[in-house]
N, C-alpha and C positions, 0 to 999 in steps of 0.2 A: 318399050320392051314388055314380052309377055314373064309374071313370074306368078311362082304357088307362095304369096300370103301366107303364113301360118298363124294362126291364136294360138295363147295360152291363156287357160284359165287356171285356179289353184282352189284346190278342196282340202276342208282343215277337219282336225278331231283335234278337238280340246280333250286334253287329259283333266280327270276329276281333280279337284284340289291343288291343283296347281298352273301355270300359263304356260305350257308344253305347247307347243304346236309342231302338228305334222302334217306336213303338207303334200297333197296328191295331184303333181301337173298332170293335165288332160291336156293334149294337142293335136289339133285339127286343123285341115289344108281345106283351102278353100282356092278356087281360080281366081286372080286377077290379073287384071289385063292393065300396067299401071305406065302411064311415060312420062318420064319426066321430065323430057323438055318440053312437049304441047301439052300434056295434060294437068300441070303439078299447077297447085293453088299456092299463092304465094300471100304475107303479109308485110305490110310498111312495117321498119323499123322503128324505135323510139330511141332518143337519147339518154333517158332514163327510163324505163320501164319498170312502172308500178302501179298497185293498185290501190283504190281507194280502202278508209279502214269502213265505212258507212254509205250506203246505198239508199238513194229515196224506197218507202215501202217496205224497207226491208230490217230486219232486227239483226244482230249479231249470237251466233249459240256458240261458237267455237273459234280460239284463238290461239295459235301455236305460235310466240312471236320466237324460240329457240335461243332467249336472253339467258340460258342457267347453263352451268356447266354436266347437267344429268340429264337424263330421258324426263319428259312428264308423267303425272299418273295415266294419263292417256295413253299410252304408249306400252306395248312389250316389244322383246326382241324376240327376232324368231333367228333359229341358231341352229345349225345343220347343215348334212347334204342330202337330204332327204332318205338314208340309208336306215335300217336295210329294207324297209317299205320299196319308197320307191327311189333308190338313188337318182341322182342327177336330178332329182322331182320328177321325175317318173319322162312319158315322150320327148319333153322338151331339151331333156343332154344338157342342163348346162352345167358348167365346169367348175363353179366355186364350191366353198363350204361359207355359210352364214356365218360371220361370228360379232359380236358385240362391239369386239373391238376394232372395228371396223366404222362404228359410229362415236364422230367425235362431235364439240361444241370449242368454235372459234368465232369472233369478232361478233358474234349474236346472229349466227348459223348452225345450222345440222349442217355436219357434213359424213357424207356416207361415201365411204369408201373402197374400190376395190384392187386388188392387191396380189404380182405374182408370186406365191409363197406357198409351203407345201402345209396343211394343214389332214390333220386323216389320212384320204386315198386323192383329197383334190389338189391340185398345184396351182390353185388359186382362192382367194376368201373374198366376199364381198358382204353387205351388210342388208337389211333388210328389218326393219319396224311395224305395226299394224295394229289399231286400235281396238280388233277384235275383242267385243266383250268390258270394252271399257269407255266408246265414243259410236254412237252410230246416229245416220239420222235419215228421213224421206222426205224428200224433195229439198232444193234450194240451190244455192248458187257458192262453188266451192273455189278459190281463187289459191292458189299455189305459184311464189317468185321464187323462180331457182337459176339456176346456172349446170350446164349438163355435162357431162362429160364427153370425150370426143374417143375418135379408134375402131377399128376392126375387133370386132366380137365384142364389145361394152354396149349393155343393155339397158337403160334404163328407163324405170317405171312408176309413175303415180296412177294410184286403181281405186275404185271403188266397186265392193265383192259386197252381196246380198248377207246377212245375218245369219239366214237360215240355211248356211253353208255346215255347219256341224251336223243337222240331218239330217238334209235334203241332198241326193246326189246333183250333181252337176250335170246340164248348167242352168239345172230349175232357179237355183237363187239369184241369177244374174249377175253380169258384170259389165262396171262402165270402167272402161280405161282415159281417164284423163288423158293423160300426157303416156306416149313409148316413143323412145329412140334409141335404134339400134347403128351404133356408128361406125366409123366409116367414109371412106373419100368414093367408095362406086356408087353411082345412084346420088350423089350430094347428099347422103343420111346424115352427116354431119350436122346441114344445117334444114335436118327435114324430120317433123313428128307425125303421130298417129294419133287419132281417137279414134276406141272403138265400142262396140255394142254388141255384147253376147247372151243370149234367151233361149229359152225353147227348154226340150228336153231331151234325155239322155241317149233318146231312140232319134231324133230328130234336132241336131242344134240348130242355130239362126244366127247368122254374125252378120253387121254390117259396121265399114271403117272407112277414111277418109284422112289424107296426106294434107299437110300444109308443110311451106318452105319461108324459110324467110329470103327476102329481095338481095339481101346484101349480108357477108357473116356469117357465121355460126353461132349455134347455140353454147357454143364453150367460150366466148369470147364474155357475154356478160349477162349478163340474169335478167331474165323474159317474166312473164306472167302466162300460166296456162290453166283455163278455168272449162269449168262446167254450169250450166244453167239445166238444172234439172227440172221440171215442172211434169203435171200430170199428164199433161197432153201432147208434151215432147220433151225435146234433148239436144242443148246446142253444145258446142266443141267451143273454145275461143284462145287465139293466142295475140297478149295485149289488146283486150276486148274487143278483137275485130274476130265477129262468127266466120268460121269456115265450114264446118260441116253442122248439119240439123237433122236428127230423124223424132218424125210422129210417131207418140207410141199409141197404135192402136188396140182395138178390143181383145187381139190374142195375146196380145204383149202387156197390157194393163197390172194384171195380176204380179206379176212378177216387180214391176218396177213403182210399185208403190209399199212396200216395205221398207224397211231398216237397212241400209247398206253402212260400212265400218269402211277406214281407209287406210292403206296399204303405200309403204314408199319401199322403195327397193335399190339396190341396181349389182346385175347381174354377170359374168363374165361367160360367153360362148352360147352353146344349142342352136338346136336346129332354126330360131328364128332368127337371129342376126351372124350365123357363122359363127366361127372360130378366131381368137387373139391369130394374128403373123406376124411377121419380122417388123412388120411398120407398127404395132400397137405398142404404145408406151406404157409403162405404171410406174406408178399408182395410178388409178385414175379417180376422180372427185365429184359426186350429184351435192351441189351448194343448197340447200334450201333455206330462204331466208324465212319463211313463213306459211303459214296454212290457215287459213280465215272461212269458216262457214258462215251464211246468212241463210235467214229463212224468211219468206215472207211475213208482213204482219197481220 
């Protein structure tokens, strides 16, 4: 089937003297042409699914193992509904309010949750982290074990957004999307993610993305690994380190992707990219993350 794809990307202003963040969604349609019974990429499952903590060549700069019952210094909350800027975060509609408590620590996990409950003007809250300002890095290989959430309208998201997003407009500073699933039993979203790649400039964006599925299962059933291999000269997707998608970044694309990117976990309830909660979406629903491990080469 033919559907309109949509990105989001997210643009911050840091308030002075303090970790305020306000966030400005920008959403743009792009055509794809996506099927999912002949076209979709699929990977072998694993009986445990994980990664290694050390890589030949490679050094370790970052390590979120999520063992303490508090956020790390790494980390702020980001906490709102984007109002009165741009409510819902502006195109993208979605329906929560960010709040804190929304992020909890069990069994030596993040777990970020979302929730139907009236909070402000929103009837839903969901939770939302971001290293902005306090972890950023260029190039390397970013390895993320989670466990996802499942349902109509639940969105969730691991990102990585350019630095020089407080000010530079969008989407000069780039963005690479790890890991998105928006869930759902149409389409098998359930047990099907996204990476994607966003560039260019304000007058002209650039996106390119690509689906993978797992063979058997869903992703709410038990905790995957979803990684990125960043390097100069390109960009792979990987989930349990079998690549699915790769793009080269060339000469016009260079500039952009060789800075500082910070990283973002989220997860979402509704907008225009995965639809709206219905009578079948359950809550609470839970993004598990057992861990976040940056390498860089040596």
């Amino acid at each position: 089937m033919c559907n309109n794809f949509r990105l989001q990307a997210t643009l911050y202003n840091l308030k002075p003297f303090n970790k305020t963040l306000i966030f400005i969604s920008i959403l743009f349609t792009m055509n794809s042409c996506f099927e999912i019974e002949d076209k979709k990429k699929t990977v072998e499952d694993c009986d445990v699914c994980i990664s290694p903590t050390t890589y030949q060549g490679y050094k370790s700069i970052f390590s979120e193992e999520f063992n303490t019952l508090t956020l790390g210094e790494s980390w702020d909350y980001v906490e709102g509904d984007g109002c009165p800027e741009e409510c819902g975060w502006g195109l993208s509609k979605e329906l929560q309010f960010y709040s804190k408590n929304n992020i909890e620590f069990t069994d030596g996990n993040l777990v970020i949750k979302v929730k139907k409950e009236v909070k402000g003007q929103s009837l839903y809250t969901g939770g939302n982290i971001t290293t902005l300002n306090n972890f950023s890095f260029t190039f390397g290989r970013i390895d993320v074990r989670a466990k996802l959430p499942k349902g109509q309208g639940i969105w969730s998201i691991v990102s990585l957004l350019g630095d020089d997003i407080v000010t530079e407009r969008w989407p000069t500073p780039g963005h690479i999307s790890l890991m998105e699933m928006r869930g759902g039993q149409v389409e098998e979203r359930n047990n099907t993610v996204v990476g994607k790649l966003i560039w260019g400039t304000p007058n002209k964006v650039e996106a390119i993305s690509d689906y993978v599925s797992l063979k058997n299962g869903i992703f709410n059933e038990k905790f995957h690994v979803f990684s990125v291999i960043w390097e100069p000269s390109k960009i792979q997707w990987l989930v349990n380190d079998q690549v699915y998608f790769e793009k080269n970044i060339d000469a016009k694309m260079s500039e952009t992707f060789k800075k500082p990117f910070h990283l973002n976990l989220k997860l979402a309830v509704g907008g225009t990219f995965p639809g709206n909660p219905d009578n079948s979406t359950i809550f609470p629903q839970e993004m598990v993350v057992d861990y976040v491990r940056v390498f860089q080469k040596e």
